[in-house]
PAPAMI-250809 format. One record per residue (C-alpha): residue number from 1; residue in one letter; x, y, z. Coordinates in steps of 0.02 Angstrom, whole numbers. Example, Ala and Ser with C-alpha at 12.3 -4.5 7.8 and 13.67 -1.06 7.14 Angstrom:
2
  pos  code      px      py      pz
    1     A     615    -225     390
    2     S     684     -53     357
This chain:
246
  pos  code      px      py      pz
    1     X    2082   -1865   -3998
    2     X    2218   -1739   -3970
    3     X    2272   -1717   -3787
    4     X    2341   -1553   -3754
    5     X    2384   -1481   -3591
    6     X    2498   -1325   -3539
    7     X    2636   -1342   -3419
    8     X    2768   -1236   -3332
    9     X    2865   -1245   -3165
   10     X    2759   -1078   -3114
   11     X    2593   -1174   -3130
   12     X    2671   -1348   -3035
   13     X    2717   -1195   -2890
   14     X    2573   -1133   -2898
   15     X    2487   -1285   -2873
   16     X    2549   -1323   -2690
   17     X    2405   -1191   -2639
   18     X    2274   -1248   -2763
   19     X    2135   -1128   -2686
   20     X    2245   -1015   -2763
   21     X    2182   -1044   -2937
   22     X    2020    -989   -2874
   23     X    2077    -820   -2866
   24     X    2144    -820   -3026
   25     X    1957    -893   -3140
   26     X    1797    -861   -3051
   27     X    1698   -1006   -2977
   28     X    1585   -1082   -3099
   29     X    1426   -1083   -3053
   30     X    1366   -1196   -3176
   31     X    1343   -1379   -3180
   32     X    1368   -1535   -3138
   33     X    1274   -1635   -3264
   34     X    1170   -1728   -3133
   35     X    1066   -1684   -2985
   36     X    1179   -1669   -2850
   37     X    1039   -1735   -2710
   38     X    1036   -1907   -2779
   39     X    1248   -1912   -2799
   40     X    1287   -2058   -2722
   41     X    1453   -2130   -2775
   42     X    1598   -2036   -2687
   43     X    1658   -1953   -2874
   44     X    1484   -1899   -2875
   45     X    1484   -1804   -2695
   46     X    1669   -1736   -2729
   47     X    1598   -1665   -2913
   48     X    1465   -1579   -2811
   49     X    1572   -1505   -2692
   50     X    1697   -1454   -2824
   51     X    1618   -1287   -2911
   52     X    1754   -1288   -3033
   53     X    1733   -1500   -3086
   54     X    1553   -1480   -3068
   55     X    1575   -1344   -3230
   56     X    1692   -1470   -3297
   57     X    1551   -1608   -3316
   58     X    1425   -1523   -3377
   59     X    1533   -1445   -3511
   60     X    1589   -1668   -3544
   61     X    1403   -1686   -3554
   62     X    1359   -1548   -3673
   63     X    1517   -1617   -3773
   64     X    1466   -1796   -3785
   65     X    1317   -1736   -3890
   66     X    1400   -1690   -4031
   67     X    1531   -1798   -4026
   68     X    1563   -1934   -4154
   69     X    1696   -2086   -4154
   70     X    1847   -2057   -4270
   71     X    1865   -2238   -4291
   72     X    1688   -2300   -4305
   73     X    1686   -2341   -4125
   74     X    1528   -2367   -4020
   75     X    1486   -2195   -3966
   76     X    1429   -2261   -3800
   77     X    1556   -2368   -3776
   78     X    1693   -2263   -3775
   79     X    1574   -2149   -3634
   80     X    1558   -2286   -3515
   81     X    1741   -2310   -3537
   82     X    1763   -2151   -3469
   83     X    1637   -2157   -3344
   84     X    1722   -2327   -3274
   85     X    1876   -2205   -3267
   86     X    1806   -2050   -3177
   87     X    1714   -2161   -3051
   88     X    1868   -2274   -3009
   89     X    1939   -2093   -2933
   90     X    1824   -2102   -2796
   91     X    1836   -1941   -2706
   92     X    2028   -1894   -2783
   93     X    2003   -1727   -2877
   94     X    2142   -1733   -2961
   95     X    2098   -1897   -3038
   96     X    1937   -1830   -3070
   97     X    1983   -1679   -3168
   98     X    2117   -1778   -3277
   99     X    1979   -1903   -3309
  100     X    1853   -1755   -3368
  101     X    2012   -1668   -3467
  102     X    2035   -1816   -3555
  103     X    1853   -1839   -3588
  104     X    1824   -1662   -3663
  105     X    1958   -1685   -3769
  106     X    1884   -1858   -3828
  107     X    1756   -1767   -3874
  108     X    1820   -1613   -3930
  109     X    1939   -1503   -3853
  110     X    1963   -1416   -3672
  111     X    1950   -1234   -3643
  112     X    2119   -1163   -3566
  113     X    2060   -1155   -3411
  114     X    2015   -1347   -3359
  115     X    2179   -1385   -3442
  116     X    2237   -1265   -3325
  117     X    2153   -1337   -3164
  118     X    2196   -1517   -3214
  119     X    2395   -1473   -3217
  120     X    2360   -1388   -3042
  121     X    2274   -1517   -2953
  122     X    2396   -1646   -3025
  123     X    2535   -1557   -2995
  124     X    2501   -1545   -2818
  125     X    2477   -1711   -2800
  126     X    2650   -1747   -2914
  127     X    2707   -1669   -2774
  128     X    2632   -1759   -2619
  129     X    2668   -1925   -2694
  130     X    2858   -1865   -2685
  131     X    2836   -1818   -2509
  132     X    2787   -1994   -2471
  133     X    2944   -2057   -2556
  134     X    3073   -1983   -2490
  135     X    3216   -2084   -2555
  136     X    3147   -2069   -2727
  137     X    3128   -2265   -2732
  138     X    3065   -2341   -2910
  139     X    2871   -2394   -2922
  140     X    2786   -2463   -3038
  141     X    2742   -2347   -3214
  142     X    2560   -2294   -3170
  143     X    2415   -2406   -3272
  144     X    2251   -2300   -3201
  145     X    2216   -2110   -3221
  146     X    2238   -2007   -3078
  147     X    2405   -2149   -3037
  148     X    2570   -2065   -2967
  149     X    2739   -2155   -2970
  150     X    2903   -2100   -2936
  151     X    3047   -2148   -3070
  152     X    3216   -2101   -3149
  153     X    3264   -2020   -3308
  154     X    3349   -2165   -3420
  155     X    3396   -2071   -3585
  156     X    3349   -1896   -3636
  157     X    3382   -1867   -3831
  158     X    3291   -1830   -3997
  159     X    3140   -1867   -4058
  160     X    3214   -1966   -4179
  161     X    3393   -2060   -4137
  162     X    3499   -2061   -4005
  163     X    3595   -1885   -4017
  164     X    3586   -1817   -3829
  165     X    3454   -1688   -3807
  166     X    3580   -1562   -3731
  167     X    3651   -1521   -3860
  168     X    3546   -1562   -4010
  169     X    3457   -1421   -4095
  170     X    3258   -1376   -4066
  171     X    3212   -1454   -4229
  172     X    3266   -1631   -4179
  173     X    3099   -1655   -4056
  174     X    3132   -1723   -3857
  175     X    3114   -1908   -3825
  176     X    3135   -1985   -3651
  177     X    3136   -2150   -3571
  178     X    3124   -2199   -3397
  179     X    3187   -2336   -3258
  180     X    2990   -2394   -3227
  181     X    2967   -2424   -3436
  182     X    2887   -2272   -3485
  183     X    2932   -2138   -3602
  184     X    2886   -1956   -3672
  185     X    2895   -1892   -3834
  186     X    2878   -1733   -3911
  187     X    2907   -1644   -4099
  188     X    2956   -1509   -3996
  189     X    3129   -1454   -3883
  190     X    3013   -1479   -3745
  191     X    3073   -1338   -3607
  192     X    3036   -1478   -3453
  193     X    3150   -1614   -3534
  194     X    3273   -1488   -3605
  195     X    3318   -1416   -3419
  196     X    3310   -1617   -3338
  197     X    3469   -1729   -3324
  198     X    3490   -1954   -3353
  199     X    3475   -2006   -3166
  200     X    3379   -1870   -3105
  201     X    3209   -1932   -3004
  202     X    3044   -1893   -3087
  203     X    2850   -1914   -3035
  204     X    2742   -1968   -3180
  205     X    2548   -1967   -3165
  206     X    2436   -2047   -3311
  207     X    2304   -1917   -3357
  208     X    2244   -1967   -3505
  209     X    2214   -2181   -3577
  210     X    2168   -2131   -3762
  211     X    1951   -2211   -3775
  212     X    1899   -2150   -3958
  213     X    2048   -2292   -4047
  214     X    2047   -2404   -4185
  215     X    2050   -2551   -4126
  216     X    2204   -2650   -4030
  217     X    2303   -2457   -4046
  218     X    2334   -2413   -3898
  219     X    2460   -2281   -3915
  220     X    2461   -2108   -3862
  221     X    2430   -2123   -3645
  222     X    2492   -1958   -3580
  223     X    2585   -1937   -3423
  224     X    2615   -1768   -3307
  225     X    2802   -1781   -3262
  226     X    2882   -1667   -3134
  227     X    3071   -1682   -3108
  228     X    3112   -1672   -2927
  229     X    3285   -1601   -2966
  230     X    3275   -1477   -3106
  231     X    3083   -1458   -3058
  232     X    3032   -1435   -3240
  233     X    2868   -1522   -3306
  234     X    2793   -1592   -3459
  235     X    2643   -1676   -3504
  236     X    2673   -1788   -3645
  237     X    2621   -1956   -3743
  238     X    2727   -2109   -3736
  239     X    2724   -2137   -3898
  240     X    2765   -2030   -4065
  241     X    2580   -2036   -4134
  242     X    2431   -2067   -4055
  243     X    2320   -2191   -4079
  244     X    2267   -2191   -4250
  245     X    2393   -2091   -4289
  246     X    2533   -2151   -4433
């Protein structure tokens, strides 16, 4: 499983108006996966009344079909592990489309465009969980998808080392740590971290819990970050290699 998913402070703007994105791809028409008269859970009913999620699942269900377990997992398994995580969102879209993200690329990979709706929904609600801390106060490092905490930037440097990212070149990667215990790295001078400052508040969301693992690795959980300050973003593992992974 590789989790990828675009970021830039344009898109976490754009995402205080998230009708706006329908302007920008059509409404799909297509989907969900299951008959919508006998939803009955409320992920179910908000998948339903979500044209562009209810595209999203079908497109998870086509996926699963051909999708096979790097690690000679239970196929099945893994599915109800991500079923367990999309119906623990209840009726929070933003959840939702994390949890169906991360499920398409579990199985696969993610066209552009869910990545694109899954940074807008969670960036809008990056952005109401800071509204509803207004002094910025730690919480807790988030342990669901869909989870928003509010935290502080601890260390910003290379990938590798300690040499401050400010002034260390691109080829040295972007590491961070933060005051709740989590941290983001990237082989890249990652633009979000780059711009950010030690101290400066940040909102982390969990979209993605690695399912298709050897087992006991559980690197590789990826977290939406928006600094409340520089207002960059980033949406990066806490860990160098996923699981499986070196």
């Amino acid at each position: 499983m590789r989790f990828s998913v675009r970021t830039d402070v344009m898109l976490v703007f754009a995402s205080i108006l998230v009708t706006d994105f329908l302007g920008v791809a059509p409404a799909r028409a297509d989907g969900p996966s299951f008959d919508c008269a006998k939803a009955s859970l409320p992920t179910e009913k908000a998948i339903c009344a979500d044209p562009q999620l209810s595209a999203i699942d079908l497109l998870v269900a086509k996926a699963y079909k051909g999708f096979e377990p790097a690690f000679g997992g239970d196929k099945r398994k893994i599915a109800r592990g991500l079923i367990a995580d999309r119906n623990a969102c209840k009726n929070d879209i933003a959840c939702i489309a994390s949890v169906l993200n991360n499920a398409l690329q579990t199985y696969g990979n993610a066209p552009s465009w869910v990545q694109d709706y899954n940074v807008a929904l969670i960036g809008k609600k990056a952005l109401d969980a800071a509204a509803r801390n207004p002094g910025n106060r730690d919480q807790p490092l988030p342990s669901a998808v869909g989870q928003c905490a509010t935290t502080h930037i601890k260390t910003l440097t290379t990938r590798l080392g300690d040499d401050p990212l400010e002034t260390a070149p691109p080829e040295g990667g972007s590491a961070a740590t933060f005051t709740n215990g989590g941290g983001a790295v990237s082989y890249d001078r990652e633009p979000g971290l780059a711009a950010s400052k030690v101290g400066e508040p940040v909102v982390m969301c969990l979209i993605a819990i690695p399912r298709d693992c050897p087992k006991d690795d559980d690197r590789g959980r990826v977290y939406y970050s928006l600094d409340l300050v520089a207002k960059g973003s980033w949406a990066l593992p806490d860990s160098e290699h996923l699981c499986g992974g070196a």
